[in-house]
C-alpha positions, 0 to 999 in steps of 0.5 A: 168163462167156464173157468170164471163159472165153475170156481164161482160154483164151488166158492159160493156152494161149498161153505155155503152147504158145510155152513147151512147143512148141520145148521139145518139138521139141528133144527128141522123137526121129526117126522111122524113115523108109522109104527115099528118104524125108527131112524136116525134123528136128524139132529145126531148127524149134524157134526163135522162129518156132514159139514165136510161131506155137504161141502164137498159134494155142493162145491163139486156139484156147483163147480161142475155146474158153473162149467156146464153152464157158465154164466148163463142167467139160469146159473143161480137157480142150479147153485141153489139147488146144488146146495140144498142137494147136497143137504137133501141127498145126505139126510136122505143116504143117512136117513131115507127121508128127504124133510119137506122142510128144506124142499118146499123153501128151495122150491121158492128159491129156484122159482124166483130165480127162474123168473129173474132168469127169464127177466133177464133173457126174455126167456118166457118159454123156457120159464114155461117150459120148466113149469111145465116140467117141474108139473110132469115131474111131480105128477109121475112120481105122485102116480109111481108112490100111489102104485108103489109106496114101498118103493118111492117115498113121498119125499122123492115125489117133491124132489121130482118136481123140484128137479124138474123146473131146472132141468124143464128150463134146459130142455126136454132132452135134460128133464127127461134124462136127469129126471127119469134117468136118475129114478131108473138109476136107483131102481138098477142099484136097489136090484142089485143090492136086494140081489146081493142081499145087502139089503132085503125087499123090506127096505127102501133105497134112498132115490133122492141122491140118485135123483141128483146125481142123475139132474146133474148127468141131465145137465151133461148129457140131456142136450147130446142124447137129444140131438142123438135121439132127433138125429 
C-alpha cells in the first residue's frame, strides 16, 4: 500500500508542477517593491530549468508523502501542497518572494480537501484540529514579521497558516515540528551564512523552502518526536 501510494505521489505531482510551474511564472504579476529594491522577474525564470526542478522536487515530495501516508483520505490535500510547494519554494530560493497568488488559491484547494477528507472519515476533530492549527500558525508568524520584518517576509506569514492546516490535521506533534521546526531551521542556516559572510545582515534568507522542507520532517518525524516527548 506505501508502494501503490508513493508511486501515485510522484506520477501525479511531478508533471503536474514541471507543467504548472513556468505556466504560472509567466503569468503571475509583480509586486510592488520599495524603493531601492529590485529582483529577479518572475517571468525570466519560467525555462526549462524551473520545469526540471519544480518537477523533481513535486514528484520527490509527493512520493515521500504518498509512502508517509498511504492511502489515507488526507493524502490529496498534501499531493496539493506538494505541487504548489515546489513552485512556492523555487520562486522563493530564486526571488525571496513567495506570490500571494499562488497561496491563497492553494488554501482553497487544501481546505476542500480537507472537508472531503473528514467527509470521508468522520474525522471532524481532525478537520477542527487543522483549523485551528493553520490559525496558530499564521498568528505567530504575523506577531514574528510585526517584530521582525527584516527577518520574516509577509509571504512566509501566508506559508504558515497554509502549512498549518495539514499538518494541524496529523496532530500537534507534526504542526509544532514542521511549523516551527522549519522556521528554527532557516534561522540556523541564515547565522551561518551571515557568519560566513555569504550573505550580510542586510539580506533576507528565503524561509518558504525551509518551511517545507521542515512540513515534510513534521510529517516523518511529528508523530515519534511526540510520543518521545509524552513518554
Amino acid at each position: 500500500m506505501p508502494v501503490l501510494a508513493a508511486g501515485i505521489g510522484a506520477v501525479v505531482c511531478g508533471p503536474a508542477a514541471y507543467v504548472l510551474g513556468p505556466w504560472l511564472m509567466r503569468r503571475i504579476p509583480e509586486p510592488v517593491l520599495d524603493e531601492g529594491e529590485t529582483k529577479t522577474p518572475y517571468a525570466s525564470l519560467a525555462g526549462r530549468r524551473a520545469a526540471y526542478w519544480c518537477g523533481g522536487l513535486a514528484a520527490f515530495a509527493g512520493g515521500l508523502l504518498g509512502w508517509l501516508l498511504g492511502l489515507d483520505a488526507v493524502l490529496p490535500a498534501w499531493l496539493v501542497l506538494a505541487v504548489a510547494g515546489s513552485v512556492l519554494g523555487y520562486i522563493d530560493a530564486r526571488t525571496r518572494f513567495l506570490p500571494s497568488i499562488i497561496i491563497w488559491p492553494t488554501y482553497g484547494l487544501v481546505g476542500v480537501a480537507l472537508v472531503v477528507a473528514a467527509i470521508a472519515t468522520g474525522e471532524w476533530g481532525s478537520l477542527r484540529r487543522a483549523a485551528i492549527a493553520g490559525a496558530i500558525g499564521f498568528a505567530v508568524f504575523y506577531v514574528l514579521w510585526f517584530a521582525f520584518p527584516r527577518g520574516v517576509g509577509f509571504g512566509d506569514v501566508r506559508l504558515s497558516g497554509l502549512l498549518g492546516l495539514p499538518l494541524g490535521w496529523l496532530g500537534w506533534g507534526q504542526f509544532v515540528s514542521g511549523l516551527y521546526g522549519g522556521f528554527f531551521l532557516g534561522a540556523v542556516v541564515g547565522i551561518v551564512l551571515i557568519a560566513t559572510r555569504v550573505m550580510t545582515r542586510k539580506q533576507m534568507v528565503p524561509f518558504g523552502p525551509f518551511m517545507l522542507v521542515g512540513a515534510l520532517a513534521g510529517v516523518l518525524l511529528g508523530a515519534p518526536l511526540e510520543h518521545l516527548y509524552a513518554g
